[in-house]
C-alpha positions as CSV (number, residue, x, y, z in Angstrom):
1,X,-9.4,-22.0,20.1
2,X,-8.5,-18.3,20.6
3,X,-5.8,-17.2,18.4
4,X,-2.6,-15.8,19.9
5,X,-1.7,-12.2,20.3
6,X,1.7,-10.9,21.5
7,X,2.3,-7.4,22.0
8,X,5.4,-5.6,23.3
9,X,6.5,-2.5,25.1
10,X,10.2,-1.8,24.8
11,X,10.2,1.0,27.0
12,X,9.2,-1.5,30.3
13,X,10.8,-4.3,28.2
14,X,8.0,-6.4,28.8
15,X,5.8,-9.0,26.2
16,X,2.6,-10.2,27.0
17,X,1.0,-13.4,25.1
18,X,-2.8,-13.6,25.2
19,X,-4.4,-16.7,24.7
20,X,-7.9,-14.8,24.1
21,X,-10.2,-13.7,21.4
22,X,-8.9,-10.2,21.1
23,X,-12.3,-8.4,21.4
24,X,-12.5,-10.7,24.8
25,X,-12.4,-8.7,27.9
26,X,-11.5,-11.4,30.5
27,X,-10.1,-9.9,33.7
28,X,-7.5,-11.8,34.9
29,X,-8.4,-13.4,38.9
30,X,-5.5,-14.7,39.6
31,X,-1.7,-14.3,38.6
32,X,1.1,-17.2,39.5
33,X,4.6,-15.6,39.4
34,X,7.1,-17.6,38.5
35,X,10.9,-16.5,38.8
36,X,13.2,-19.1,37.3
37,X,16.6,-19.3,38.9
38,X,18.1,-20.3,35.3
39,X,16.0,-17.7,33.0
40,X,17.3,-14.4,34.3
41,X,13.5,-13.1,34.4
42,X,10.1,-12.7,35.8
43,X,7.0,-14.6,34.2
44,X,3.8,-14.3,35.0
45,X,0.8,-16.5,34.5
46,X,-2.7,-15.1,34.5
47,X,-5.4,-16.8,35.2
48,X,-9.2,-16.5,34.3
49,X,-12.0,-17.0,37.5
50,X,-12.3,-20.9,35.8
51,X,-8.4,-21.1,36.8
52,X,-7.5,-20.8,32.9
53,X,-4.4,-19.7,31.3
54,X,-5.5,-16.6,29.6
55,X,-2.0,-14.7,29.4
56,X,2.1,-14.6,29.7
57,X,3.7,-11.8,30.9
58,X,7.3,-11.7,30.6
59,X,9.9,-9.2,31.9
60,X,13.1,-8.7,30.4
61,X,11.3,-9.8,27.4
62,X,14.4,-8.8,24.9
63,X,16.5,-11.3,26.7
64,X,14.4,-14.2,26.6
65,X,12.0,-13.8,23.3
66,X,13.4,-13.8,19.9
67,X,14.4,-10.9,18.4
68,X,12.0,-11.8,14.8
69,X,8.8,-12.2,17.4
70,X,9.6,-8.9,19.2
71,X,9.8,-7.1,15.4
72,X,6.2,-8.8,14.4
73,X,4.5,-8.0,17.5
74,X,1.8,-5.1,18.4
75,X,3.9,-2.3,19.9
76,X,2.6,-0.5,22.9
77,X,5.1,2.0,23.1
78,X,5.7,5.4,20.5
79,X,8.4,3.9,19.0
80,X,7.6,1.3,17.2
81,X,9.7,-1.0,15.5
């Protein structure tokens, strides 16, 4: 089992989870977009060519994620965090 990575850009306000090795370079074949009425934000599911989950996107990530796993993520954006 991969371990999970999260990693975070505050300037798009978006997280991504990846649920592959981290030195994997799976290309994501498909993407299932999901838009729930209740959550206030987009999700996004990708999927590998075998129709595995290999990653969560989600927009308007500081509204939905908890503000301790935002802080202990991998920052994509300069200013850290």
């Amino acid at each position: 089992m991969a371990n999970v990575r999260v990693t975070y850009d505050k300037t798009a306000d978006a997280a991504y989870v990846y649920f592959t090795e981290p030195q994997a370079r799976v290309k994501s074949a498909r993407v299932y977009p999901c838009d729930p009425v209740d959550a206030d934000a987009m999700i996004n599911l990708d999927f590998d060519e075998q129709g595995r989950l290999i990653g969560i996107e989600v927009l308007a990530a500081s509204s939905k994620l908890p503000e301790y796993l935002l802080r202990s993520t991998e920052r994509l954006d300069t200013e850290g965090s």
